[in-house]
LUMRODO-561760 format. One line per 10 residues: number of its first residue (from 1); their letters; for each residue x, y, z of C-alpha. Coordinates in Angstrom, 1 decimal. Layout:
# LUMRODO-561760
NUM = A = X Y Z; ...
This chain:
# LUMRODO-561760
1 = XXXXXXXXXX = 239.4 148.6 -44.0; 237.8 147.9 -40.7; 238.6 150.2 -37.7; 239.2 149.9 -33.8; 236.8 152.6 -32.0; 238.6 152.8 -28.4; 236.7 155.1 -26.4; 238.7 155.9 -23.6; 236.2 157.5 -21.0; 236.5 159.6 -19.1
11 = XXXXXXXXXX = 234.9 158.4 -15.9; 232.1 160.6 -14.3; 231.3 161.5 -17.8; 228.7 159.7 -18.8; 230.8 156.0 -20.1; 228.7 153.8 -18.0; 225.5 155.1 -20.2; 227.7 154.7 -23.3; 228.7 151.5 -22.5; 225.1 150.4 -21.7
21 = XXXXXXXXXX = 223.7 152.1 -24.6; 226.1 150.3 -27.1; 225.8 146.7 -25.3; 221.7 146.7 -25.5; 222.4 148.1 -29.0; 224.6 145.2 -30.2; 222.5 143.9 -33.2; 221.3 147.3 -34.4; 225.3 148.0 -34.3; 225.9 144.8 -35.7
31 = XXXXXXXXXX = 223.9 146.1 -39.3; 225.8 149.0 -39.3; 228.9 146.6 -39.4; 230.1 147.5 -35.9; 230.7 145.2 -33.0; 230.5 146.3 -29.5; 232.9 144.4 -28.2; 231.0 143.2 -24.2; 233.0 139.6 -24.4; 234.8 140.2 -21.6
41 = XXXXXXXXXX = 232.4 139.5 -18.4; 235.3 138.8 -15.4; 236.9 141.3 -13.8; 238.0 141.6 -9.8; 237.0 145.0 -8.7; 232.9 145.2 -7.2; 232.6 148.1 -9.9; 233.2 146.3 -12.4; 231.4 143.0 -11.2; 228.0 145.5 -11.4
51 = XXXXXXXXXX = 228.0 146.2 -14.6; 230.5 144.2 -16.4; 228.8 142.9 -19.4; 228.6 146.1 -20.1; 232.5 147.5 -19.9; 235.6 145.9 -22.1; 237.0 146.0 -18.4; 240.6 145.1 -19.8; 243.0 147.4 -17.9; 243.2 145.4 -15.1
61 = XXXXXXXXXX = 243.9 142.2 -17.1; 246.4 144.4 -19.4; 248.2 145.6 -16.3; 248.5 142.8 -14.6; 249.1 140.1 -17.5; 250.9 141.9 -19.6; 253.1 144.7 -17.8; 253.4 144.2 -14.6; 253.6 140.5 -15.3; 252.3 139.1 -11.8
71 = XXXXXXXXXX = 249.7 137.0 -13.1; 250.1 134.3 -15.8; 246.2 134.0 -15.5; 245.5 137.3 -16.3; 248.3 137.2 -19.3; 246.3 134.7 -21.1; 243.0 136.7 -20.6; 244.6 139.4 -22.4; 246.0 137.4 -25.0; 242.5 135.3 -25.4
81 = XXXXXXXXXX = 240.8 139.1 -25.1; 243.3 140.3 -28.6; 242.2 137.5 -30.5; 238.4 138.1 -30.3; 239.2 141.4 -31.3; 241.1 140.6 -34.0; 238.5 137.8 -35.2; 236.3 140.7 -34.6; 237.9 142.8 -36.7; 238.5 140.8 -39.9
91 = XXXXXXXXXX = 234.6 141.1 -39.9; 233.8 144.6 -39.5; 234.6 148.0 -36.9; 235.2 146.9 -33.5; 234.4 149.6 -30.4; 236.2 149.2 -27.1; 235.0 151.2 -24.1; 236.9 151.3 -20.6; 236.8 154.6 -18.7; 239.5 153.2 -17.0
101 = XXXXXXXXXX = 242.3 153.9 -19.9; 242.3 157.4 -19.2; 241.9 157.4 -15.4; 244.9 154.9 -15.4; 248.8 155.7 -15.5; 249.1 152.8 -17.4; 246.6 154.1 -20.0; 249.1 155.0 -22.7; 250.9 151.8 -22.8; 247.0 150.1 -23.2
111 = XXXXXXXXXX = 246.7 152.2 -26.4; 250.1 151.7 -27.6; 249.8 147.5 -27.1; 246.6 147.5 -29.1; 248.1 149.9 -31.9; 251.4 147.3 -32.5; 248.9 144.3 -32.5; 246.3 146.0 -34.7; 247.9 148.9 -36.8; 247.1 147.5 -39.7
121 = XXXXXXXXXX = 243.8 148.5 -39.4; 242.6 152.4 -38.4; 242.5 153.6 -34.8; 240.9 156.4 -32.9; 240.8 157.3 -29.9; 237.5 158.8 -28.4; 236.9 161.0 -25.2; 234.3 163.3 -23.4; 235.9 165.2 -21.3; 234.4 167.3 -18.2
131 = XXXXXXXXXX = 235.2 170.5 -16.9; 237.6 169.8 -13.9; 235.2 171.8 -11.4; 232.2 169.1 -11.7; 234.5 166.7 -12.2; 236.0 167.0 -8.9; 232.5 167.6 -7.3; 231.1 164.3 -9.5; 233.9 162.5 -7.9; 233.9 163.3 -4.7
141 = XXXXXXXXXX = 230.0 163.0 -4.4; 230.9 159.5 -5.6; 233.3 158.3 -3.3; 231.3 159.3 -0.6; 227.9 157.7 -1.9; 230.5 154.5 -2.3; 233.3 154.6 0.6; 235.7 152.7 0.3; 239.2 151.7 1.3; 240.7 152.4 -2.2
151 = XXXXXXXXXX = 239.1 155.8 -2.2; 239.4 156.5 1.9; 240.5 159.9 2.0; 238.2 161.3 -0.9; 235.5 160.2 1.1; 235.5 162.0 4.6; 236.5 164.9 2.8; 234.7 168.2 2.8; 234.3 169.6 -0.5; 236.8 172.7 0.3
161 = XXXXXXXXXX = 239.2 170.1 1.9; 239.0 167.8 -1.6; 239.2 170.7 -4.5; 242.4 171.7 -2.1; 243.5 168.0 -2.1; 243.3 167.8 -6.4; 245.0 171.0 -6.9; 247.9 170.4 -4.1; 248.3 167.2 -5.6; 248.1 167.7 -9.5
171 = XXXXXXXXXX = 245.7 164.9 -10.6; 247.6 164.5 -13.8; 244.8 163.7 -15.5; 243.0 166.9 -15.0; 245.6 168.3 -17.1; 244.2 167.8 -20.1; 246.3 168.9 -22.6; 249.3 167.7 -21.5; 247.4 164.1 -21.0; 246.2 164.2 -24.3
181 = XXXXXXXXXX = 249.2 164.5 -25.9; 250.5 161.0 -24.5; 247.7 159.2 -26.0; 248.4 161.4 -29.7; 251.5 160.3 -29.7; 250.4 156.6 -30.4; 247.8 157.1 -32.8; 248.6 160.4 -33.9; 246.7 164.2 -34.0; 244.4 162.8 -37.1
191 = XXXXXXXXXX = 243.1 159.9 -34.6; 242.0 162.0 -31.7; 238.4 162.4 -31.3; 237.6 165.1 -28.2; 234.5 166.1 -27.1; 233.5 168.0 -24.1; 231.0 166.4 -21.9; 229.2 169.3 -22.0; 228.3 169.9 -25.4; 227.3 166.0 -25.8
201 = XXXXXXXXXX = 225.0 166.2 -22.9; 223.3 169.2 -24.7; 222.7 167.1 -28.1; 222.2 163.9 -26.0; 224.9 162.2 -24.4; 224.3 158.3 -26.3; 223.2 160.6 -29.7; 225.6 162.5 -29.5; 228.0 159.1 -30.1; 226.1 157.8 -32.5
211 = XXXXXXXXXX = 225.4 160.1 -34.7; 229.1 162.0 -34.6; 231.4 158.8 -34.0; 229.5 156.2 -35.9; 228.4 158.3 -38.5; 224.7 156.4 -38.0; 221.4 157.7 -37.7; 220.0 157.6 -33.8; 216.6 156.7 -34.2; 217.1 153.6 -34.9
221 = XXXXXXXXXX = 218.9 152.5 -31.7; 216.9 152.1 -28.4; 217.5 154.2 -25.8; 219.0 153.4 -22.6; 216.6 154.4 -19.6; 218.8 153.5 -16.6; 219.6 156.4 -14.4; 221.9 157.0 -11.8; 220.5 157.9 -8.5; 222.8 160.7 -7.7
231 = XXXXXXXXXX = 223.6 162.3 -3.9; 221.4 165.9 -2.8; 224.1 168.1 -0.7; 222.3 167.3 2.7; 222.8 163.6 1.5; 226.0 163.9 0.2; 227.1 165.4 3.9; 224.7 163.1 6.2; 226.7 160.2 4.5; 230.3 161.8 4.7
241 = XXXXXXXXXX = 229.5 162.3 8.8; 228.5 158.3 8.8; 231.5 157.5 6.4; 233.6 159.1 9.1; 232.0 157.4 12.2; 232.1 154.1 10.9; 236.0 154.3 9.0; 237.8 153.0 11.8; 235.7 149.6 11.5; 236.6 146.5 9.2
251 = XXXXXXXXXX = 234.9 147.0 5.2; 232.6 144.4 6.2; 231.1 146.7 8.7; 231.0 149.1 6.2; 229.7 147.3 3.2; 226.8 147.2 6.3; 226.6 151.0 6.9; 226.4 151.6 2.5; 223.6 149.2 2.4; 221.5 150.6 5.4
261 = XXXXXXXXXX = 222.8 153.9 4.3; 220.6 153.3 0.7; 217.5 151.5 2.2; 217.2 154.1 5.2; 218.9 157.5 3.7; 218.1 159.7 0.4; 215.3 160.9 2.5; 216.3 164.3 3.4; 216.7 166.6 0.4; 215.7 166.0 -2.5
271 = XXXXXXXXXX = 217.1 170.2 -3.8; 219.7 169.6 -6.4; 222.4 172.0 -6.5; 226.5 172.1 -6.1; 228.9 172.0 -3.0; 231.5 174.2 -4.7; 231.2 178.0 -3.8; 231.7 180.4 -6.8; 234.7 181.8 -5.5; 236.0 178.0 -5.3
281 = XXXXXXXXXX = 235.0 177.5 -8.2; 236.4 180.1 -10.4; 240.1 178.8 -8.4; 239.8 175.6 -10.0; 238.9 176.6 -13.3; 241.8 179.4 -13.5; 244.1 176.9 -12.3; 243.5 174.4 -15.4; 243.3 177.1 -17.9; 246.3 177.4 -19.8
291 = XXXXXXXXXX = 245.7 173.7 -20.4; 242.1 174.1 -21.4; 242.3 176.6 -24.0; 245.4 174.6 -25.0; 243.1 171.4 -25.9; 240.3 173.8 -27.2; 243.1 175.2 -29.7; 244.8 172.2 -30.8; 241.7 169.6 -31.1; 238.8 171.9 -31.6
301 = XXXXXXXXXX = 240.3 174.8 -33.3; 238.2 177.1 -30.8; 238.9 179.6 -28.1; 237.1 177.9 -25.1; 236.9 174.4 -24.3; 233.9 175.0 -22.1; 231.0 176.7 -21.6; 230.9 178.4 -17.6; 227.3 178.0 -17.2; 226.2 175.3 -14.6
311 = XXXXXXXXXX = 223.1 173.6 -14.5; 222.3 174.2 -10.5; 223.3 176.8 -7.8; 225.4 177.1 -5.2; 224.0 175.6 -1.7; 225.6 176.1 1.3; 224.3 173.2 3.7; 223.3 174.2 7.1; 225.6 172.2 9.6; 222.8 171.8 12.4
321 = XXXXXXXXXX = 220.6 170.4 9.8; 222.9 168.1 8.6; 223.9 166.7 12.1; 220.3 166.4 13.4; 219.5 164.4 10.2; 222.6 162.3 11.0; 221.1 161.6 14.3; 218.4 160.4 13.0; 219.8 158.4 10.8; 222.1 156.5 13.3
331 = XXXXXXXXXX = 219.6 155.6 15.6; 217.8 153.9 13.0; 220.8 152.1 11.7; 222.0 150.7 15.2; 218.6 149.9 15.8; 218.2 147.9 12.7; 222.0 146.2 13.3; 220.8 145.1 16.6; 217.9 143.3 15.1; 219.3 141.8 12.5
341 = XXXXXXXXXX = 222.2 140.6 15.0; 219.9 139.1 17.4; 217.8 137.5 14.5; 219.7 137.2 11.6; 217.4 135.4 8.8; 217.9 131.4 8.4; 221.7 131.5 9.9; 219.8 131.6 13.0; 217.9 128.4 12.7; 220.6 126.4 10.9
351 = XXXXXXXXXX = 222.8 127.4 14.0; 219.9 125.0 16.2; 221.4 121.7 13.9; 217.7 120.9 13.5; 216.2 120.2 9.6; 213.9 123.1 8.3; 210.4 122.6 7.7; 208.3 125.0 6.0; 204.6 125.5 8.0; 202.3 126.4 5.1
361 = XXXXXXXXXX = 202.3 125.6 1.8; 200.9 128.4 0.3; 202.2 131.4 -1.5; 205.0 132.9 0.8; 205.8 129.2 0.9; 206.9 129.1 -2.6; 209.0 132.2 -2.3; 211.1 130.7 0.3; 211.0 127.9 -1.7; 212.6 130.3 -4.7
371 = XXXXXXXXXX = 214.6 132.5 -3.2; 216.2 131.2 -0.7; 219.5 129.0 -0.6; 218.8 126.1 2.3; 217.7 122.8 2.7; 214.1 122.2 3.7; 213.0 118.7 5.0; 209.3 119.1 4.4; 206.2 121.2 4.7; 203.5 120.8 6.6
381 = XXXXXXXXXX = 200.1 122.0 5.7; 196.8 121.6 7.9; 195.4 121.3 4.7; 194.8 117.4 4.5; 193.9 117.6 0.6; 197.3 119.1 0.1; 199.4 116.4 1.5; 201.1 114.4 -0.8; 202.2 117.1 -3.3; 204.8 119.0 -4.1
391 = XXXXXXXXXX = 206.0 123.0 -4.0; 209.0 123.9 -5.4; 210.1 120.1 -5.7; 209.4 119.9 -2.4; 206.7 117.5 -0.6; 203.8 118.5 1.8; 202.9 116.5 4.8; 199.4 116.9 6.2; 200.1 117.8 9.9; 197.9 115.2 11.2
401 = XXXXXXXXXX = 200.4 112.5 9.9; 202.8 114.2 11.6; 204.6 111.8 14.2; 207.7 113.5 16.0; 207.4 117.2 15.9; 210.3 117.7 18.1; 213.1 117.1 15.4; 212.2 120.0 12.9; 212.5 123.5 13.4; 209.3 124.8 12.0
411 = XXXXXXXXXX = 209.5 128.7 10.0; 205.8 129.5 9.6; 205.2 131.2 6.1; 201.7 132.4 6.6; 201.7 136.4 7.5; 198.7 135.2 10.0; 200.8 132.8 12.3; 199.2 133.2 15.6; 196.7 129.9 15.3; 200.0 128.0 14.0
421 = XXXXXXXXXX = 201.7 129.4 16.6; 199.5 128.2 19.3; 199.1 124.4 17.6; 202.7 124.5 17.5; 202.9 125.6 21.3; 200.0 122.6 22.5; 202.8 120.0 20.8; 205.2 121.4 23.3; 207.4 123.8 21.1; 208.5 126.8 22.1
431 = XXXXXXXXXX = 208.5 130.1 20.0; 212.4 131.3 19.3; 213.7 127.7 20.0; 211.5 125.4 17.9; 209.8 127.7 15.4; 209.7 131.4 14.0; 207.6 133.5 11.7; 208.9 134.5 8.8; 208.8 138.4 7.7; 210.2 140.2 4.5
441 = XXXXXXXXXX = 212.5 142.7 4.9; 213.6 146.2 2.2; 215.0 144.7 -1.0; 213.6 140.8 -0.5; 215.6 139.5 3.0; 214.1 137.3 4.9; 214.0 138.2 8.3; 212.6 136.0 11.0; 210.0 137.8 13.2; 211.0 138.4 17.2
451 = XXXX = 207.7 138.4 18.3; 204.6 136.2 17.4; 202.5 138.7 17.5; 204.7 141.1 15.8
């Protein structure tokens, strides 16, 4: 009989890498007769737009289709998601992965839905869980690396201010026991899979589910490279002081701010260590541990659920440090918002109502060409052999044949523009208001150059 794998997360413990692991893995998997099941690709939330070939991704479509009942659209996807998986299974083991079951309220009622459409095949449900204190520090390093709206408060926190936060407010699904339970009450004690974090980490996270899920041998599986650039302390606090400068302004600006924030920041630390004092620490982990040794007892008939060593030590960040850094940081961030105001790459030229015309046809020509999403008229080339052909679908016009110069705005490929600039200049043009040279900005924008001789 064929059997529904649901591995329920958590998130912050490694189910990203899981989920990658398991979706570059798919025909390895496949002769093992298991089917990761990465079908569903559409999903609303810019986490899940990153990386969701990778992720089932089906709470959202689960709670709004099928319980909450506010979208029809979402309904079918659900219904449309159950019949792959069902297809799916009539052919062999099926494994779902969505970190978001457990983090959800709604997580329970996911489970129970896929139980009453597929209980006539087996079910377990699989989970890593992380001890609370990293956790909480995971998280919040997290929401500041990412601010957000959703996630506001979290991130302009100070890590005393957010373990206080988690504790006053009983994150329910810290409690793991008592969380646990909900989800054995659908597919029963026998069904329960629970691991600690932890402990997989120390046999190799991805191995570790292989080889003690699927019952198959690792080395046959490629393994997953990606890593995730995580926050130093100075880092993590430099961008929780920005985070709370700039969180008065609309998310535009701030999808501005986390952008500039990863091309300009990560520069000042790279000592790895933990937020959380010991003294905090050991407050967080007393407070959780009835229901840890509770879930160590029932699930892994042991004492302990976790280990207390830690990986890193305690670093207190020096405040002066962190706000001269900060500074620092600022006045290279304005200083790059002004620019890219005042010259903001093509939206600038299409603003004149003139047609584009490329000046060069050579090899920064062609990555215009293929990179960028506007309409170009032409190029010119002083290159009279060239004229005639065509880049990128695109014909070159030898500039002696050219007639009216004045209807074009010229961008001048070529890194060496200043003889261009000074043919353009003898037809009468003017630099800023009938041409610009083209420069090449962090991560491939095209940024168009303020001065000619820049």
């Amino acid at each position: 009989m064929s059997e529904l794998i649901i591995h329920i997360g958590m998130h912050k413990a490694g189910s990203s890498s899981i989920q990658k692991f398991l979706a570059s893995n798919q025909s390895i998997l496949q002769k093992h007769g298991y089917r990761y099941a990465d079908y569903n690709n559409s999903f609303s939330s810019d986490r899940i737009q990153e990386s969701g070939k990778f992720i089932n991704g089906m709470m959202y479509t689960f709670l709004h289709g099928k319980i909450r009942k506010r979208d029809s659209f979402e309904e079918k996807k659900w219904e449309d998601f159950l019949r792959k998986v069902e297809d799916d299974l009539s052919k062999g083991n099926v494994i779902l992965s969505d970190e978001a079951i457990f983090a959800k309220p709604d997580g329970k009622e996911y489970v129970a839905c896929l139980k009453e459409r597929f209980g006539e095949y087996g079910i377990r449900c699989v989970v890593y869980l992380r001890r609370q204190d990293m956790h909480i520090e995971s998280q919040r390093t997290q929401n500041i690396k990412n601010y957000s709206y959703i996630n506001k408060n979290a991130s302009l926190m100070s890590m005393e201010d957010y373990y206080h936060y988690c504790l006053d407010h009983k994150i329910v699904f810290y409690e793991y026991y008592t969380y646990l339970k909900a989800f054995e009450e659908v597919v029963g004690k026998e069904n329960m899979v629970v691991y600690t974090y932890e402990d997989a980490c120390e046999f190799g996270l991805c191995k570790h589910f292989v080889e003690n899920i699927l019952k198959v041998h690792y080395e046959e599986f490629q393994e997953n490279k990606r890593v995730n650039v995580s926050l130093s302390p100075m880092d993590t606090e430099v961008k929780r002081k920005l985070n709370n400068a700039f969180c008065q302004y609309s998310y535009a600006i701030n999808r501005v701010v986390n952008r500039l924030y990863g091309e300009m920041g990560l520069t000042y630390s790279n000592k790895r260590g933990f937020q959380l004092s010991p003294k905090d620490r050991r407050i967080i982990l007393d407070f959780y541990e009835a229901e840890n040794k509770a879930v160590a007892k029932h699930y892994l008939n042991r004492a302990d659920l976790f280990s207390e060593k830690i990986d890193y030590s305690y670093i207190e960040v020096d405040k002066d440090e962190v706000s001269k850094n900060y500074q620092n940081l600022l006045e290279k961030m304005i200083a790059e918002i002004i620019y890219t105001y005042n010259y903001p790459s093509v939206r600038y030229v299409l603003e004149q109502g003139k047609q584009i015309v490329l000046f060069g046809a050579g090899g920064m020509c062609q990555r215009v060409l293929q990179e960028q999403e506007f309409s170009v008229a032409f190029i010119v080339d002083n290159d009279r052999k060239k004229d005639g052909i065509q880049v990128g679908g695109v014909t070159v016009v030898w500039s002696g044949n050219m007639k009216e110069w004045n209807k074009y705005f010229y961008l001048i490929t070529p890194q060496d523009a200043h003889d261009i600039a000074m043919q353009l200049e003898n037809k009468g043009l003017k630099y800023g208001e009938d041409f610009m040279k083209i420069k090449w900005e962090t991560k491939g924008v095209m940024m168009l150059e303020e001065d000619i001789d820049a």
